[in-house]
C-alpha positions as CSV (number, residue, x, y, z in Angstrom):
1,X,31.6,-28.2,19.9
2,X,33.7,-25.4,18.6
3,X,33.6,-22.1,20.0
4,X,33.9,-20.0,16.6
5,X,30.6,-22.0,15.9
6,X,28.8,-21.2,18.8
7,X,30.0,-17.6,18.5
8,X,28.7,-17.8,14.3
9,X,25.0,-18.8,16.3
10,X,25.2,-16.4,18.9
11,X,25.7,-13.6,16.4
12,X,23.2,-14.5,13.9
13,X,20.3,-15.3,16.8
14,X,21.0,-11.6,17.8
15,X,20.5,-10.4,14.3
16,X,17.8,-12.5,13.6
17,X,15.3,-11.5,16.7
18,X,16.0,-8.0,16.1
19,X,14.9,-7.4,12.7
20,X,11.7,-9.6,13.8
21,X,11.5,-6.8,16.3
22,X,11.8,-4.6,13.5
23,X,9.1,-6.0,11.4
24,X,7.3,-7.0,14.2
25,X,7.3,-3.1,15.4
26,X,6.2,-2.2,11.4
27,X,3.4,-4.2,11.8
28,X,2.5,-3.0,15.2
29,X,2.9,0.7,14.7
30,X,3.0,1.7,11.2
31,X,0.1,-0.7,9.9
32,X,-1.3,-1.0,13.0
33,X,-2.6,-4.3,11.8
34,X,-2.7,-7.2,14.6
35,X,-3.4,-9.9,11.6
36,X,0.1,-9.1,10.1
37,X,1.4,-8.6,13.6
38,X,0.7,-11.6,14.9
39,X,2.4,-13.9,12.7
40,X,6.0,-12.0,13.2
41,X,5.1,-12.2,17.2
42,X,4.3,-16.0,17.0
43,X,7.9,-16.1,15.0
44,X,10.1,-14.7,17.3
45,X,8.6,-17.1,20.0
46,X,8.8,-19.7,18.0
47,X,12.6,-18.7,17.2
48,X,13.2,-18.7,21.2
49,X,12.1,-22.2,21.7
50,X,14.0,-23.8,18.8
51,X,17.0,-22.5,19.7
52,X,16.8,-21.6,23.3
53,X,19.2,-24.6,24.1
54,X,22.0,-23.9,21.8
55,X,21.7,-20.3,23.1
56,X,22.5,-21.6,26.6
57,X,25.9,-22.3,25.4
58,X,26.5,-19.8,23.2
59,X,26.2,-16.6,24.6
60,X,28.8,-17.8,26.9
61,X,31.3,-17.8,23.9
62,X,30.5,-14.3,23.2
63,X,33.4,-11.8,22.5
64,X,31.9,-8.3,21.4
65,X,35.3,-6.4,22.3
66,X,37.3,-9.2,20.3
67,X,34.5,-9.5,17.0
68,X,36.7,-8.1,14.3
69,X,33.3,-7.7,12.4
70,X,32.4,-4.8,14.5
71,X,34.6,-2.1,13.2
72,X,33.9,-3.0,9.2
73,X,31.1,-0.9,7.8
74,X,29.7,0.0,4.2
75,X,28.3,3.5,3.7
76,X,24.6,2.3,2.6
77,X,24.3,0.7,6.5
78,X,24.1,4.3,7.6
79,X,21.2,5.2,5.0
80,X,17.8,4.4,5.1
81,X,15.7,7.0,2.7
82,X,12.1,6.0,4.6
83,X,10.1,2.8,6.3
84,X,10.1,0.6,3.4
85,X,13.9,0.6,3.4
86,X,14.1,-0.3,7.3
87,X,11.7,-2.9,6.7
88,X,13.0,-4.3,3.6
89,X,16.7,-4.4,4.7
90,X,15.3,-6.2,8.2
91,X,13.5,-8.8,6.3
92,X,16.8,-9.9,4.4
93,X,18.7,-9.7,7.4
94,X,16.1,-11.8,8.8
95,X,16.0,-14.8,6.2
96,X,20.2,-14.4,5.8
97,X,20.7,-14.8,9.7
98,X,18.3,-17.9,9.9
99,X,19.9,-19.8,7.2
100,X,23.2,-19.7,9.0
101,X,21.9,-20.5,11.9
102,X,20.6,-23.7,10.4
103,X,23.1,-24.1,8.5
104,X,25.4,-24.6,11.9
105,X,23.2,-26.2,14.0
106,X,23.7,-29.2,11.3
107,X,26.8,-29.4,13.6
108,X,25.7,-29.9,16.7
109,X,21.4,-31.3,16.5
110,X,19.8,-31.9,13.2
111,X,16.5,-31.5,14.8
112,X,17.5,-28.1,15.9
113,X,18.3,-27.7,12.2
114,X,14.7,-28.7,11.2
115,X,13.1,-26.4,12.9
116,X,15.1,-23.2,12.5
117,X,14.6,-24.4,8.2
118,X,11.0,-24.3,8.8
119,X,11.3,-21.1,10.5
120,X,13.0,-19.7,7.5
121,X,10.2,-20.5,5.3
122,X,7.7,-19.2,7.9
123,X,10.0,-15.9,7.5
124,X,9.6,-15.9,3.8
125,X,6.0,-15.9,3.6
126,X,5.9,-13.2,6.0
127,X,8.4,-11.2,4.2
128,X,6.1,-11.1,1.4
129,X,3.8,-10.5,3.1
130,X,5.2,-7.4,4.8
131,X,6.9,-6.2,0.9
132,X,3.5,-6.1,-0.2
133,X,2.2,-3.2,2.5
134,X,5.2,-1.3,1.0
135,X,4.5,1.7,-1.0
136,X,7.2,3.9,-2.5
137,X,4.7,5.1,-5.0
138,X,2.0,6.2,-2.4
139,X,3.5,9.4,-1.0
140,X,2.4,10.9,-4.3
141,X,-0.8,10.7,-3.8
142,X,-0.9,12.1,-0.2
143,X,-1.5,15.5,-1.5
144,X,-4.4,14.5,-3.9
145,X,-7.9,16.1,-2.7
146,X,-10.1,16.5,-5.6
147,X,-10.5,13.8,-7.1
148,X,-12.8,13.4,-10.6
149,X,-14.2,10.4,-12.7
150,X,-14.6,11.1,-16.0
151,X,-16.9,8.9,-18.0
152,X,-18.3,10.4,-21.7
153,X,-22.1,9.0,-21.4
154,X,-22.1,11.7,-18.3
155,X,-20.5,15.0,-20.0
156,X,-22.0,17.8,-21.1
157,X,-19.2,18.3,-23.7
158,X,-16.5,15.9,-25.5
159,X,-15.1,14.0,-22.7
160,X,-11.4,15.4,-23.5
161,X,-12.6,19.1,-22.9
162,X,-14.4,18.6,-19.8
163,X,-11.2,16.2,-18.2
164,X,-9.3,19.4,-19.3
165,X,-11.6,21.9,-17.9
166,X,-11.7,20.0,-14.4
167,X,-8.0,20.1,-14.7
168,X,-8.5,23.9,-14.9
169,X,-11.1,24.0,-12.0
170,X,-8.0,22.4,-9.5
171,X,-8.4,18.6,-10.0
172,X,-5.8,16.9,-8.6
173,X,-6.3,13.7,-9.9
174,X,-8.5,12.1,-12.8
175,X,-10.0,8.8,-13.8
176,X,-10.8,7.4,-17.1
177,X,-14.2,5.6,-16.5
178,X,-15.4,3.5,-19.5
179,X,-17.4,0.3,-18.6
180,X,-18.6,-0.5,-22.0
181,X,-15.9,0.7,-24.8
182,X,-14.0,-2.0,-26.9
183,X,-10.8,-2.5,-26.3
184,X,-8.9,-0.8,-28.9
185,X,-11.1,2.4,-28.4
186,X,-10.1,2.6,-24.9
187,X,-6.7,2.5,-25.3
188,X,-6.9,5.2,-27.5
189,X,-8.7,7.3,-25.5
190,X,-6.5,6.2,-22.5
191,X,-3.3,7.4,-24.4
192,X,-5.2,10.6,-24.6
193,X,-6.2,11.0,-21.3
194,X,-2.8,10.1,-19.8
195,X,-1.4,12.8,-22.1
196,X,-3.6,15.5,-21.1
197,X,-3.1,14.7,-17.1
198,X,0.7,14.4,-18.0
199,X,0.6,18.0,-19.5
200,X,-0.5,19.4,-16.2
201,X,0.8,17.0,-13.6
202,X,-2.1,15.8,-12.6
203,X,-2.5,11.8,-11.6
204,X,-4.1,9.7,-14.2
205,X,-6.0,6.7,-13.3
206,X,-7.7,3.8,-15.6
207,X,-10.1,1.8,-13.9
208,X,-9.9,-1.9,-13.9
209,X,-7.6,-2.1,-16.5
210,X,-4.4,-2.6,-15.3
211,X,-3.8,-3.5,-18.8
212,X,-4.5,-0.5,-20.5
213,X,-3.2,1.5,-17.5
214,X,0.7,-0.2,-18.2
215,X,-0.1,0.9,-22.1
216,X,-1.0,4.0,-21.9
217,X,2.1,5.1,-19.2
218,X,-0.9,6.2,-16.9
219,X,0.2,7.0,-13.3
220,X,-2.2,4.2,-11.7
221,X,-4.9,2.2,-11.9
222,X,-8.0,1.4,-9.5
223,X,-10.2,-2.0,-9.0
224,X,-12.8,-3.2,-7.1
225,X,-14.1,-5.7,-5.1
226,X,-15.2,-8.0,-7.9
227,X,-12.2,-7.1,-10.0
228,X,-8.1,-8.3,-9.6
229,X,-7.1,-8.4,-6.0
230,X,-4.5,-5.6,-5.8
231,X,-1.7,-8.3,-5.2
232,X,-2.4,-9.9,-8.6
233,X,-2.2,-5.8,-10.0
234,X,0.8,-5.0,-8.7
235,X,2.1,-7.7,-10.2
236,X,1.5,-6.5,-13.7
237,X,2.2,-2.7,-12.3
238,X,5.2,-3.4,-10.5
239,X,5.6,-0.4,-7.7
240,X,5.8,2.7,-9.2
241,X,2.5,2.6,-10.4
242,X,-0.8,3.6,-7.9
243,X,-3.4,1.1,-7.1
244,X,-6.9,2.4,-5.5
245,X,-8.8,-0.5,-4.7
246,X,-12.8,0.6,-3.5
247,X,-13.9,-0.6,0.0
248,X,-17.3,-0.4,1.6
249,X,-16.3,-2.1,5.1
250,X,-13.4,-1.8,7.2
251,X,-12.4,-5.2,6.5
252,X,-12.1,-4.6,3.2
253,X,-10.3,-1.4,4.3
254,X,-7.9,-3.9,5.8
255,X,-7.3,-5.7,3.7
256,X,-6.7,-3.3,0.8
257,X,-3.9,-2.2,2.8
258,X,-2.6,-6.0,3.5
259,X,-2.5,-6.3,-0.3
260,X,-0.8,-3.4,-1.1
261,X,-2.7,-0.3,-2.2
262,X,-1.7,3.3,-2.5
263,X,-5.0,4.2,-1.4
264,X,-8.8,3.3,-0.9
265,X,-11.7,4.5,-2.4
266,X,-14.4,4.7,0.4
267,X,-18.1,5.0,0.2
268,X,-20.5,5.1,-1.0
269,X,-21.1,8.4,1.4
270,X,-24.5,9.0,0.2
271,X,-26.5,7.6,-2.8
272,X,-25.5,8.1,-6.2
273,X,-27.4,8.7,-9.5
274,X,-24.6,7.5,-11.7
275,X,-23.7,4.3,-9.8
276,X,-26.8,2.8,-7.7
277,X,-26.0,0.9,-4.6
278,X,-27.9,-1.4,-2.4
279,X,-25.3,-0.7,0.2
280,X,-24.6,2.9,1.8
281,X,-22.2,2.5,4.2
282,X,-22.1,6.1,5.1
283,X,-20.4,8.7,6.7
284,X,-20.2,6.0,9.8
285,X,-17.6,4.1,7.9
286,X,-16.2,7.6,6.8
287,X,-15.3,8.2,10.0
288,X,-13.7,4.6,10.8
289,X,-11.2,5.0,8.0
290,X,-10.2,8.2,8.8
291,X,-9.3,6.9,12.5
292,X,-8.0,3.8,11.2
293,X,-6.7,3.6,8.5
294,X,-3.4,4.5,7.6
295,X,-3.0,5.4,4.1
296,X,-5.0,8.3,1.7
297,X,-8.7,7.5,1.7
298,X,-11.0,9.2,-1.0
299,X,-14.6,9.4,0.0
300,X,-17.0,8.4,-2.8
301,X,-20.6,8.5,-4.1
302,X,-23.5,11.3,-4.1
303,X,-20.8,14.5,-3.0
304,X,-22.2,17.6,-3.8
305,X,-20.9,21.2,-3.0
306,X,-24.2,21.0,-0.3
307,X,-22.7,17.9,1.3
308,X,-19.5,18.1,0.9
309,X,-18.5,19.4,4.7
310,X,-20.3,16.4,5.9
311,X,-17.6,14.4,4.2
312,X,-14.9,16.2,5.4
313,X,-16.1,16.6,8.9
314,X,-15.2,12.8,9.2
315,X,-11.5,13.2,8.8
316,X,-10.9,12.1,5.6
317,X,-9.2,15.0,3.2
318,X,-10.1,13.5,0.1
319,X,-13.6,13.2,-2.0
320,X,-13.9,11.7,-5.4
321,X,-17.0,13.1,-8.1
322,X,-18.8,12.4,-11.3
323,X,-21.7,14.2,-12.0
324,X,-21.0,17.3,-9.5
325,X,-18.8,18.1,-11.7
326,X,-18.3,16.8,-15.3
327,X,-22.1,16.4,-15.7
328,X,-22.7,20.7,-15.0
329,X,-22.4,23.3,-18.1
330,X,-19.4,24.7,-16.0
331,X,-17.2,22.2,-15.4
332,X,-14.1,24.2,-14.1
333,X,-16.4,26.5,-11.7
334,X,-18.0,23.4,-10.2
335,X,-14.7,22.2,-9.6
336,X,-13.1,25.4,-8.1
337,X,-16.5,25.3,-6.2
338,X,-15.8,22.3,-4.4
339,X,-11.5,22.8,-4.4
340,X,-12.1,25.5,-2.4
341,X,-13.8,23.5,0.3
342,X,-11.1,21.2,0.7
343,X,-8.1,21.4,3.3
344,X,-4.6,21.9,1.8
């Protein structure tokens, strides 16, 4: 067998087993999820045993000092702005470095060939995988801490005045909450509300419509567990849009992060008036997020100025309110109120 051949496999087995260390390491440390660990893990093994015996040969063909490769270099190899670019440029060099190892091994055992192709598919699904955690829109929302639903059937006054007066009050992000509003009417409103938040750079989120959320340019939108899995949203979003998907167990927690969100809603922290549970997973799970999980968490359901250092005893630096705020006569001073409360 040719010794530029073995020397192309030698190469390309190197670069492919470290960017699985790479993503592997992601996984590991960065998610700190074992189910998306795992599979890169069982890869790389995998990887070791189907080509273990051409490696045998190879490395003896290698010539680092003589690789003319070596001194040739583009300027973006030197540049990586944050994780997502590692990762990303590791998964490509992943899937590139496997097809020419099969490619080659047609050469010398087709069975060889087989199983490094399979391999390569096994590495595409986890590349997707992987893409999906990614979040370049997600360090917006890092700074977010008061968080406010607005929904009209709840005001005191027009709906449009009090999202504006909780703007005043130090809201750092809003939702539009309308359950039962045709379609049309929404979108109007949405278009409005997204305007308003837009004025004072504040995030704008619609809830469940994705839909809407892409018409009316708002900065995200947020589902829940009966709604579209956040894989299927982002896919209407694309990534420079936020998705909040609500959680009430760390599985769901999890998995929110598997599929891609820019954050979790978590809760309900006590009971709430304005949306009954027959769940309450409490402060308990409060606290498991906040140890946990990895990206911004906003705490949910019954917070009240009384309650609120409760919440934020747990870890997590963000609550989300309805009717402690846009359901009192002063909507601005109950939202200073419970701003103040809340770490910078």
């Amino acid at each position: 067998m040719s010794n530029h051949v073995l020397r192309i496999i030698d190469a390309n087995a190197n670069r492919a087993r470290e960017a699985m260390r790479v993503i592997e390491d992601y996984a590991r440390f960065v998610l700190n999820d074992a189910t998306l660990c795992a599979p890169v893990k069982a890869l790389r093994h995998d990887f070791a045993s189907a080509i273990g015996p051409v490696l045998h040969d190879a490395i003896l063909h290698r010539d680092t000092q003589g690789d003319v490769g070596t001194d040739i270099k583009t300027q973006s190899e030197f540049s990586r702005e944050d994780t997502s670019d590692v990762v990303i440029a590791s998964g490509k060099r992943l899937t590139e470095a496997l097809r020419t190892i099969e490619e080659f091994c047609k050469m010398i055992d087709p069975a060889i060939a087989g199983r490094i192709e399979a391999l390569r598919y096994r590495a595409y699904a986890i590349e997707q995988q992987i893409t999906q955690t990614l979040r370049p829109a997600a360090c917006g929302f890092a700074n977010v801490r008061l968080y406010i639903l607005i929904t009209e059937s709840l005001c005191k006054k027009p709906w449009l005045e009090v999202a504006r007066e909780a703007i005043e009050g130090g809201a750092d992000c809003l939702q539009l909450r309308e359950k039962n509003l045709d379609g049309a009417e929404l979108l109007k409103r949405a278009r409005q509300f997204t305007d308003l938040c837009k004025a004072h750079k504040v995030i704008s989120i619609i809830n469940d419509r994705a839909d809407l959320a892409m018409l009316s340019d708002a900065d995200g939108v947020h589902v829940g567990q009966d709604d579209l899995p956040a894989t299927e949203v982002r896919k209407l979003t694309g990534r420079h849009k936020f998705i909040g998907v609500s959680t009430h167990h760390i599985d769901q927690a999890r998995q929110a992060v598997r599929d891609g969100a820019d954050y979790i809603g978590v809760g309900p922290v006590f009971p709430s008036r304005t949306k009954p549970r027959e769940i309450l997973p409490g402060l308990d799970y409060a606290k498991q997020v906040a140890s946990e999980i990895r990206i911004p968490a906003v705490a949910i359901a019954g917070i009240t100025l009384e309650n609120v250092d409760e919440v934020l005893a747990t870890g997590i630096r963000a609550i989300a309110v309805t009717q402690s705020v846009i359901g009192q006569a002063e909507v601005s001073a109950a939202s200073i109120n419970l701003k103040s409360r809340m770490t910078p």
